[in-house]
C-alpha positions in Angstrom: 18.2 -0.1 -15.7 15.7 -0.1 -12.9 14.5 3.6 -11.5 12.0 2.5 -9.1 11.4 -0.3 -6.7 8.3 -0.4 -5.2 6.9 -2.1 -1.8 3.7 -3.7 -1.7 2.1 -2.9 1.9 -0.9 -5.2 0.6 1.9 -8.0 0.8 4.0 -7.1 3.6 2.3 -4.8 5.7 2.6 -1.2 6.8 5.6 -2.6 9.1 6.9 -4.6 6.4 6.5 -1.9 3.6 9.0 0.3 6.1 11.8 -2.2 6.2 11.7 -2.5 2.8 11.4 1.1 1.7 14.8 2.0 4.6 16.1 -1.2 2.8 16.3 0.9 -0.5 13.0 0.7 -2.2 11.6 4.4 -3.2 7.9 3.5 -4.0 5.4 2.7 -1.6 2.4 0.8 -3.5 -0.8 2.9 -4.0 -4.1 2.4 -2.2 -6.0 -0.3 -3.7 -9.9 -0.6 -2.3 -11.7 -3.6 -1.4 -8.5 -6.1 -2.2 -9.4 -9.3 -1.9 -6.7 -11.8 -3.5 -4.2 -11.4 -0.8 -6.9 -11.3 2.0 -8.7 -14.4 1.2 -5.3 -16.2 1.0 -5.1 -15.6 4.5 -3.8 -12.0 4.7 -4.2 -9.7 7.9 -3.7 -6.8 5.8 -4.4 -5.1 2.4 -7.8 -4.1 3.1 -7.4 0.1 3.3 -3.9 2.4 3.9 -4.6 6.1 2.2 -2.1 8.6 1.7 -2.2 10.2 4.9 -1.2 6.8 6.5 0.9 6.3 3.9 2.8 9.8 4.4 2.9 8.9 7.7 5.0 6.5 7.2 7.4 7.5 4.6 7.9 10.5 7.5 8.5 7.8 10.0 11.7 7.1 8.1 15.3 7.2 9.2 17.2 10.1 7.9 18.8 9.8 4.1 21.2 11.7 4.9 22.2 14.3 7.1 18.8 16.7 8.0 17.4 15.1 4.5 13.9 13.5 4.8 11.9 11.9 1.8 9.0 13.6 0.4 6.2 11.7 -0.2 3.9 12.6 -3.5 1.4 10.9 -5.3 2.0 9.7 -8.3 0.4 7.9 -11.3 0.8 4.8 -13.2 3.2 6.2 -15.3 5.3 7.9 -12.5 4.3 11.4 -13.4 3.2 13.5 -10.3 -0.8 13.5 -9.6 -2.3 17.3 -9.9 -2.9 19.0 -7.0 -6.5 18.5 -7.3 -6.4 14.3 -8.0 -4.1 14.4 -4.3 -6.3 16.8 -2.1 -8.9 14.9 -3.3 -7.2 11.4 -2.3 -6.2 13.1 0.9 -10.0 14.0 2.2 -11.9 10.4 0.8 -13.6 9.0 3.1 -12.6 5.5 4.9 -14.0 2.4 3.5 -16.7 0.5 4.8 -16.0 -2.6 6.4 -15.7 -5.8 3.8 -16.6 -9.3 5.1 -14.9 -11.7 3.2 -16.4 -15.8 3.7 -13.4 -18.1 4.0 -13.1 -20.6 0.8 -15.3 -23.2 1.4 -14.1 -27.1 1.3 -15.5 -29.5 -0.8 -15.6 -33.2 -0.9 -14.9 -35.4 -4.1 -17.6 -37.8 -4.3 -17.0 -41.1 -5.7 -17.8 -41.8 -9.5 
């Protein structure tokens, strides 16, 4: 059986991430630096969302139930909580620097 479905904001988007995690889904994808496979497809997002932003948003939610919020943790690969020490430490990294991606360049077939 399946335990965990996960949202990509890389994908979908802070706003899209949202609808799906209201929708159902309890994991919100981790902060990946300097993606570039979604963003040179054409992407507007993907580049940078830490964990404040992202408990931000998992606050933003609707209630579960009555007075019942969901708490937001960091987590590893293996769905174990992060120690106190990895999270502060994700909390306070600093932003990324900007990343210029070129756009894919066209080429033209020449004739053989």
């Amino acid at each position: 059986y399946v335990t965990n479905i996960q949202t990509s904001w890389v994908k979908n988007g802070p706003l899209g991430a949202w609808v799906v995690l209201q929708s159902g889904a309890n994991d919100l994808g981790g902060t990946l630096m300097n993606e570039s496979i979604s963003r040179a497809a054409g992407a507007t997002h993907g580049q940078e969302f830490g964990p404040r932003e992202m408990e931000q948003l998992v606050a933003s939610l609707p209630l579960d139930a009555p007075q019942q919020r969901r708490t937001p943790w960091q987590r590893t690969t293996l769905y174990t909580p992060a120690s106190q020490e990895r999270a502060l430490r994700a909390l306070d990294a600093a932003p990324l620097a900007p990343v210029e991606n070129a756009p894919a360049k066209k080429y033209e077939r020449t004739a053989a």
